[in-house]
Biotite code that builds the C-alpha atoms (Angstrom):
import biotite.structure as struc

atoms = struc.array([
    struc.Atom([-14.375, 21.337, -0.513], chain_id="A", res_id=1, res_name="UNK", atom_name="CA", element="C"),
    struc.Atom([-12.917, 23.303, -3.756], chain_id="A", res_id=2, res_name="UNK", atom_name="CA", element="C"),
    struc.Atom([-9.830, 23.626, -1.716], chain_id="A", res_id=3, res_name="UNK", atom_name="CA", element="C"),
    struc.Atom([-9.625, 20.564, -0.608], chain_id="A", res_id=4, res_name="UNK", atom_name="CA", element="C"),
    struc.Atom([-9.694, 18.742, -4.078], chain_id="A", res_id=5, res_name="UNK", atom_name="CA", element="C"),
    struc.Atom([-7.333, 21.986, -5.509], chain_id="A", res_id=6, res_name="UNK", atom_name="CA", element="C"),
    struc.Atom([-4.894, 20.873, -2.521], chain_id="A", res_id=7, res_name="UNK", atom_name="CA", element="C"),
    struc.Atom([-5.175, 16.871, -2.246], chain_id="A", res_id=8, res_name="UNK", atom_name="CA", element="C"),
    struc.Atom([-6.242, 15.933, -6.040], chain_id="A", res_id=9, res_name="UNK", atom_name="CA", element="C"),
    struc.Atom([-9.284, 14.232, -7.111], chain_id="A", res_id=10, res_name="UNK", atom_name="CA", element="C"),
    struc.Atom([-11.234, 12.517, -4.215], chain_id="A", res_id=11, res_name="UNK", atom_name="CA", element="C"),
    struc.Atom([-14.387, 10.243, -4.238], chain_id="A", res_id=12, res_name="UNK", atom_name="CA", element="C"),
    struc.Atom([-17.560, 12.128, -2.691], chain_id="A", res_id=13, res_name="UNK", atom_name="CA", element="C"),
    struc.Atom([-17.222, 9.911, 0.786], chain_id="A", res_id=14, res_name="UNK", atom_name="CA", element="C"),
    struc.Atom([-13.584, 10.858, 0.983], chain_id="A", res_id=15, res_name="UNK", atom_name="CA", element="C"),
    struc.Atom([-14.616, 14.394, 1.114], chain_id="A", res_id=16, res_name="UNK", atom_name="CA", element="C"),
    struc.Atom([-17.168, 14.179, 3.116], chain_id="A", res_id=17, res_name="UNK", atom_name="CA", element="C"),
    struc.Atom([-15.276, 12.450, 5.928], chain_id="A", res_id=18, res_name="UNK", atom_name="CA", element="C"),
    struc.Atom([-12.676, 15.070, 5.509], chain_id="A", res_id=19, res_name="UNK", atom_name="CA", element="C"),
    struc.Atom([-15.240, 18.135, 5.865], chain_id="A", res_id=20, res_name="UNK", atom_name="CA", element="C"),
    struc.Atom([-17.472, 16.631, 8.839], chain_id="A", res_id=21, res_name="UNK", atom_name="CA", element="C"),
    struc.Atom([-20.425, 15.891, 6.432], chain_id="A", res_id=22, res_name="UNK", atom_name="CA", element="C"),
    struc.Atom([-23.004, 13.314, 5.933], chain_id="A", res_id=23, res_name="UNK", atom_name="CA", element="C"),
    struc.Atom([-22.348, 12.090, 2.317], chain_id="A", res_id=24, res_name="UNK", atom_name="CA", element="C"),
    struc.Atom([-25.952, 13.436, 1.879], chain_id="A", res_id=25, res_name="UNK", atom_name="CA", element="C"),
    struc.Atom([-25.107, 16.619, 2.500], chain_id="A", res_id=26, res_name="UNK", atom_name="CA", element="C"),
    struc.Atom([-21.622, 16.590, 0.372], chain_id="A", res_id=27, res_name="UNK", atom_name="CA", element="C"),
    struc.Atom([-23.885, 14.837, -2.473], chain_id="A", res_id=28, res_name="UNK", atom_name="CA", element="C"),
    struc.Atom([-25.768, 17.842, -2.376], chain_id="A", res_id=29, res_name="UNK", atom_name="CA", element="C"),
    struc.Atom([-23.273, 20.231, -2.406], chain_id="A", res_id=30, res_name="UNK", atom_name="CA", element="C"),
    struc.Atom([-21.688, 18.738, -5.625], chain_id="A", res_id=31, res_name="UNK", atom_name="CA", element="C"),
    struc.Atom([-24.808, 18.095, -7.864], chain_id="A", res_id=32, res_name="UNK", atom_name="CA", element="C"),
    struc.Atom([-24.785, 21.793, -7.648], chain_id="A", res_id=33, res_name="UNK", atom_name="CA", element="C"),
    struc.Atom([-21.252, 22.903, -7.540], chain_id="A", res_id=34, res_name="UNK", atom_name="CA", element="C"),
    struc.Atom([-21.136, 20.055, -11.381], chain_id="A", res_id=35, res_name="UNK", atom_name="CA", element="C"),
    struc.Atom([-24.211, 21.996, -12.754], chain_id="A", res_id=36, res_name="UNK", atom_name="CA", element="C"),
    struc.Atom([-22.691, 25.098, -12.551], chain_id="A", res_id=37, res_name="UNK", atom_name="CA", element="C"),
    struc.Atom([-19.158, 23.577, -13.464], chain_id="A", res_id=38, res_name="UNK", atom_name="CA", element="C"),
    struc.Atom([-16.804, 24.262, -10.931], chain_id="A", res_id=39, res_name="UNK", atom_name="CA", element="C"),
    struc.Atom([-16.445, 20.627, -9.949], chain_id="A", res_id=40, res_name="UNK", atom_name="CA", element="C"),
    struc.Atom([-16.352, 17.657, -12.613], chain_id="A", res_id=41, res_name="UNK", atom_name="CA", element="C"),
    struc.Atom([-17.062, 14.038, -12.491], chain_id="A", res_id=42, res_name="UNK", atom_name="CA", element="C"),
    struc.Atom([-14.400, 11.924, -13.385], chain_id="A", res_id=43, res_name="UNK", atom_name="CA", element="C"),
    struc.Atom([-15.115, 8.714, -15.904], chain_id="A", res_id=44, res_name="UNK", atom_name="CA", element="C"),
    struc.Atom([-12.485, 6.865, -14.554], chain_id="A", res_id=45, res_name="UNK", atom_name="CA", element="C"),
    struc.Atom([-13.743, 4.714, -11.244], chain_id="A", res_id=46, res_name="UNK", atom_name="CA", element="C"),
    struc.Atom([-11.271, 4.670, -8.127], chain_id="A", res_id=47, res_name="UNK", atom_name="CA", element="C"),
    struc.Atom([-10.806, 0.937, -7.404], chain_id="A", res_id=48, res_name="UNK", atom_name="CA", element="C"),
    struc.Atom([-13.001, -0.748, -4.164], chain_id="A", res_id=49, res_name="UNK", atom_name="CA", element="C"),
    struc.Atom([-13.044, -4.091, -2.540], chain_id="A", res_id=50, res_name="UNK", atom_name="CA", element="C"),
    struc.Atom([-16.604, -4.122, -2.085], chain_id="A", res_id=51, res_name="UNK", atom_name="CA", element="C"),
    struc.Atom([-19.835, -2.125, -3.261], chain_id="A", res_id=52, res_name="UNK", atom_name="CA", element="C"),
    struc.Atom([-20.718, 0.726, -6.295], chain_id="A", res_id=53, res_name="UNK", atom_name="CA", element="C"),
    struc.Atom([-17.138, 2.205, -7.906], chain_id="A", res_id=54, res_name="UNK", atom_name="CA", element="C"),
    struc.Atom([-16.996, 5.954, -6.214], chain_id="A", res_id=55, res_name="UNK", atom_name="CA", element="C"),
    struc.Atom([-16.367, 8.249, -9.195], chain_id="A", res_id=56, res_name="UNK", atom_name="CA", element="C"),
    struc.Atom([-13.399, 10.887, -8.315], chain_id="A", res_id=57, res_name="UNK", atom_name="CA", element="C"),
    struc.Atom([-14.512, 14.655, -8.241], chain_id="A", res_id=58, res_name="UNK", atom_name="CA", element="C"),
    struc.Atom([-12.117, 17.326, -9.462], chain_id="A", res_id=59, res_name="UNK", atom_name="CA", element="C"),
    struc.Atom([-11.902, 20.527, -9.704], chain_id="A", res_id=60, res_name="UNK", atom_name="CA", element="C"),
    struc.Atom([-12.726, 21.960, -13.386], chain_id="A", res_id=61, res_name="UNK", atom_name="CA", element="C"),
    struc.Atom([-9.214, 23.462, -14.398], chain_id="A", res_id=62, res_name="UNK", atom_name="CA", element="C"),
    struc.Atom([-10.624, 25.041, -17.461], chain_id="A", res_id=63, res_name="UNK", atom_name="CA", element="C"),
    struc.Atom([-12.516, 27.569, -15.917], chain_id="A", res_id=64, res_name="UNK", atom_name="CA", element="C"),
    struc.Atom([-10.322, 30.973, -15.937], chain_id="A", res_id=65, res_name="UNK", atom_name="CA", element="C"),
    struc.Atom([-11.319, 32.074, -12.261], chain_id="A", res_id=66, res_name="UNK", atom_name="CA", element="C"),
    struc.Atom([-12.370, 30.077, -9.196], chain_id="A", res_id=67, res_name="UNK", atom_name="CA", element="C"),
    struc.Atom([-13.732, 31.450, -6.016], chain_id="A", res_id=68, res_name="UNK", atom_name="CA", element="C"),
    struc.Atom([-13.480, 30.631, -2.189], chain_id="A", res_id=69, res_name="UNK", atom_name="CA", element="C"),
    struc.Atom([-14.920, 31.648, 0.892], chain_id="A", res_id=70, res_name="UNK", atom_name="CA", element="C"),
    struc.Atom([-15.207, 30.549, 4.475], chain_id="A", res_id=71, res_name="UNK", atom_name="CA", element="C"),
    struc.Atom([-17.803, 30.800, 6.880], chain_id="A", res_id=72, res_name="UNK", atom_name="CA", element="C"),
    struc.Atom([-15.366, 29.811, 9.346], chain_id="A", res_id=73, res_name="UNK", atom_name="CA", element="C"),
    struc.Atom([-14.172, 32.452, 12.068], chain_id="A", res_id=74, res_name="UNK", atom_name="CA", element="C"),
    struc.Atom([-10.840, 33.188, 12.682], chain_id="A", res_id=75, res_name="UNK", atom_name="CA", element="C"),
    struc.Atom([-10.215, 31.751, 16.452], chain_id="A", res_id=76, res_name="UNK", atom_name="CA", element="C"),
])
């Protein structure tokens, strides 16, 4: 997910979790902790729907000095 939103830009929580294969549970999970700890920030600013709540873009937090990524993906 931290390389998604480092590659594509700030992304609402269901647009990442269609992107990764997750529930939007699961990704909701994921970044309530990955926002306490600060690697990932909540936008104010609402991206624009037709219909239901505004989705609030996540970003990556580009004031931290170091950011770390692994896989548990193996190499086919």
């Amino acid at each position: 997910m931290l390389i998604d939103l480092l590659v594509h830009g700030p992304a609402s929580r269901a647009d990442l979790a269609r992107r990764a294969g997750l529930s939007p549970a699961s990704l909701t999970r994921i970044t309530r902790s990955l926002v306490d700890v600060d690697p990932v920030t909540e936008s104010d600013a609402a991206f624009p729907q037709r219909t239901g709540r505004p989705s609030q873009p996540m970003d990556v937090n580009v004031d931290l000095a170091h950011l770390v990524a692994s896989s548990s993906r193996r190499p086919s």
